[in-house]
N, C-alpha and C positions, 0 to 999 in steps of 0.2 A: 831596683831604681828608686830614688828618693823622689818626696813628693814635688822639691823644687826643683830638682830635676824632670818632673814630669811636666811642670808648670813651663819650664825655660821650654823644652821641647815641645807643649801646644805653641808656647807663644809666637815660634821658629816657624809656625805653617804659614803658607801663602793667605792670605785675607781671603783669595776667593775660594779655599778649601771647603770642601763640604764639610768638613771635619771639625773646622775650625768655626763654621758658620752655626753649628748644630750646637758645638758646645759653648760659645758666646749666649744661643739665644736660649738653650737651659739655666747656665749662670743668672742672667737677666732675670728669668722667670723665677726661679731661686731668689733673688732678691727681691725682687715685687711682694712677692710669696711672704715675707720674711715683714717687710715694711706694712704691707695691710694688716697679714696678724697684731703687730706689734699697734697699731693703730687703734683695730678693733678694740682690742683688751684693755688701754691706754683709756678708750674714750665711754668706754661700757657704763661705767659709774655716773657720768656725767648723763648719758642715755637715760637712766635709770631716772635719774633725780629729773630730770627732764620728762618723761614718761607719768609721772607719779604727779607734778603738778600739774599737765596736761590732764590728766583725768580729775584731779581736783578743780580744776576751773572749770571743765564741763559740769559737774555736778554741781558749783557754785550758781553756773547760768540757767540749768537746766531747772535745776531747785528753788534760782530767784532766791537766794541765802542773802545777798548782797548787794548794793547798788555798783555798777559798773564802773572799776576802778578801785578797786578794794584792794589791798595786799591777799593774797590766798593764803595766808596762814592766821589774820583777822579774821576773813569769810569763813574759813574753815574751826574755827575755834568754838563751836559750839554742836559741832557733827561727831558722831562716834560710830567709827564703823566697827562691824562683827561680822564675822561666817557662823553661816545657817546649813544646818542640812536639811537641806530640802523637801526631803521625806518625814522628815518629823517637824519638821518647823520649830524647832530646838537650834541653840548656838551652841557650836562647837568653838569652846577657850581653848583646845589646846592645839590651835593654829592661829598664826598672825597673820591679820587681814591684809596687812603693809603686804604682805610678801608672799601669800596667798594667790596664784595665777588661776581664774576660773580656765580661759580658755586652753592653756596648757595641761589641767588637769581634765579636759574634755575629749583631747585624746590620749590618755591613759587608761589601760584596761582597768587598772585598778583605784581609780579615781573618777569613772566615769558611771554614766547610766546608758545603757542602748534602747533609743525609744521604737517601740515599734509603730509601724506606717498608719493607725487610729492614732498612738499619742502623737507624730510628729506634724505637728498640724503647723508649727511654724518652719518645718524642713531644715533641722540640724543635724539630723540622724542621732546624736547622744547628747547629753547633757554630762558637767560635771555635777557631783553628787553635794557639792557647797557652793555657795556663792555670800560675797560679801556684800550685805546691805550697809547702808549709813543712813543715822538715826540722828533726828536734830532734836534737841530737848531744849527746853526753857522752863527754870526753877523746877527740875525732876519731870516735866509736861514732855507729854510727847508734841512738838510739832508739825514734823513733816516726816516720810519717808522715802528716799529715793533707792529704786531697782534697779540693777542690772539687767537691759532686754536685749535680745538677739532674734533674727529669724531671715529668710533668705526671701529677696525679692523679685527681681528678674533678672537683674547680672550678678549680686554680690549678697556676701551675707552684712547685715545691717546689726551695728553694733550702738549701742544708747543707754540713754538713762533714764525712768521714768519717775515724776517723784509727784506722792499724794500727799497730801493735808497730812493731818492726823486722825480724821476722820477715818480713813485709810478709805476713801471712797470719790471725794475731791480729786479733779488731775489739777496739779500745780504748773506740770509741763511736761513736756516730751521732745529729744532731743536725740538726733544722732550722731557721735563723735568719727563715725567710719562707715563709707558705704560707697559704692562705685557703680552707681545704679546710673541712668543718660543724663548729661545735661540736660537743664532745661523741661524735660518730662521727672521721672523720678528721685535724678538729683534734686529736685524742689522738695524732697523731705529735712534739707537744708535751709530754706527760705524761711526769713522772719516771719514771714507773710503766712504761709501755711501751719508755721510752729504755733501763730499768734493764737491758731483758733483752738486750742486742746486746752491752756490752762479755763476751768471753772467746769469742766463737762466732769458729767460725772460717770464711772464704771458699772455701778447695780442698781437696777430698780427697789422699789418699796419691798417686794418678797424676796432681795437677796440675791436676784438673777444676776448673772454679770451678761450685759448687755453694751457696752459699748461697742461702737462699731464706726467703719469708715464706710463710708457710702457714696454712692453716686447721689442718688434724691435723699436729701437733708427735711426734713418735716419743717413745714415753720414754725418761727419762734416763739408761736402762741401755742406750739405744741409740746406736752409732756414729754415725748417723744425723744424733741431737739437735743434737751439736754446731754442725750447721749451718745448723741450723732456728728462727727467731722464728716466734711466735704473734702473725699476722693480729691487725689492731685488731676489733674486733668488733661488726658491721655496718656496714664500712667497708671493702668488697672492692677497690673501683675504687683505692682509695687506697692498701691495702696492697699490692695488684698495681703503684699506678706505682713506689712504695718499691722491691719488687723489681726492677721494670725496668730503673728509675734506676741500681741498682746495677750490674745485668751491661749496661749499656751502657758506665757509666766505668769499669769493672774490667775490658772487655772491649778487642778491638783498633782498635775506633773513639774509645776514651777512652785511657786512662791505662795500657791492658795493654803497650804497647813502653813505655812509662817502668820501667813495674813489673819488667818483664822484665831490662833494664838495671840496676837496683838488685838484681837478685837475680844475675847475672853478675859483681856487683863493680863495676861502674861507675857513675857519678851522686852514688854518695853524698857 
């Protein structure tokens, strides 16, 4: 039997056929099926380029590159990003940073690191084995740096950018693009308010320590101390605990401390 002939004989069934009802609502599905693909793949590029200035504007604000209102490719016009391996604190040229996915090469066996439960003090379980910094320069000067940081808080993992002086010890700011942690308790690692108090604190003491921390009790301001201390969100321990985590693990020598180290030797920049 021919195909249009098979077509005339469903179309022949009773409407309240089972028959006829199953294969209507397969066809259907067949074409949904058919229109979302064609969607997705249609609107992918547009995602992309959409995805890619999203992370440049957060590194724009988070870095203070810019006054508010800038075009992002003005703001962005004196930043140069590169991938680092991590382990060496060496840049790896022959990957592009454009296109470069940390967190998809985090879970790849062969692009990844697996941290054991001493390294994973920020709760990623692995790490990718590169990550792409951006480097601001002025007349060949290194100005500022901004980091890729992650680590898990009480509901979600917390995704941001941190960026230093060139001092590489200076916080410029700290910011999170992603994180699903409660309103109003942890969500407020969102709030201007709470972002406001990180830029000018600094990460190491006089010998080198890295010492920054989030805390409940803040030393005062007439204390040494202060400098290195944020004021905990409040009622939102588990969260400002991953904040901290987050931090001395990429600031530490399972993240970005052989990069850091290299930049402060003189070399990298």
């Amino acid at each position: 039997m021919s195909i249009k002939a098979k077509i005339d004989e469903f179309l022949a069934l009773p409407n309240d056929s089972t028959k006829k009802t199953v294969g209507v609502a397969l066809a259907l599905c067949l074409v949904c099926a058919v229109a979302v693909s064609t969607t997705a793949v249609a609107l992918k590029p547009i995602q992309d380029v959409n995805k890619t200035l999203n992370r440049k504007q957060n590194i724009i604000d988070i870095g203070q590159l810019a006054p508010p209102g800038t075009p992002i490719d003005e703001a962005f016009k004196n930043v140069e990003a590169k991938v680092v391996d991590l382990q060496t604190g060496e840049y790896v040229n022959d990957i592009d940073p454009e296109k470069f996915d940390a967190r998809a090469a985090a879970i790849d066996p062969k692009q990844n690191v697996v941290l054991t439960r001493e390294q994973d003090i920020a709760s990623i379980k692995r790490r990718a084995k590169y990550a792409t910094v951006y480097l601001v320069k002025e007349n060949d000067q290194l100005k500022k740096v901004i980091l890729p940081v992650s680590g898990y808080g009480l509901w979600s993992t917390l995704y941001g950018f941190l960026a230093l002086e060139g001092d590489l010890n200076t916080v410029v700011g700290l910011g999170f693009y992603e994180q699903a942690e409660t309103a109003g308790l942890g969500g407020e690692v969102d709030n201007p308010m709470w972002k406001a108090k990180w830029p000018g604190k600094t990460l190491y003491d006089e010998q080198g320590n890295l010492v920054i921390q989030v805390t409940k009790t803040v030393a005062p301001a007439d204390d040494p101390r202060s400098k290195h201390q944020v004021d905990a969100l409040s009622g939102a321990t588990l969260t400002s605990n991953g904040v901290n985590n987050l931090l001395h693990f990429w600031l530490g020598k399972d993240g970005f401390g052989p990069y850091l180290q290299k930049l402060r030797n003189g070399g990298g920049a």
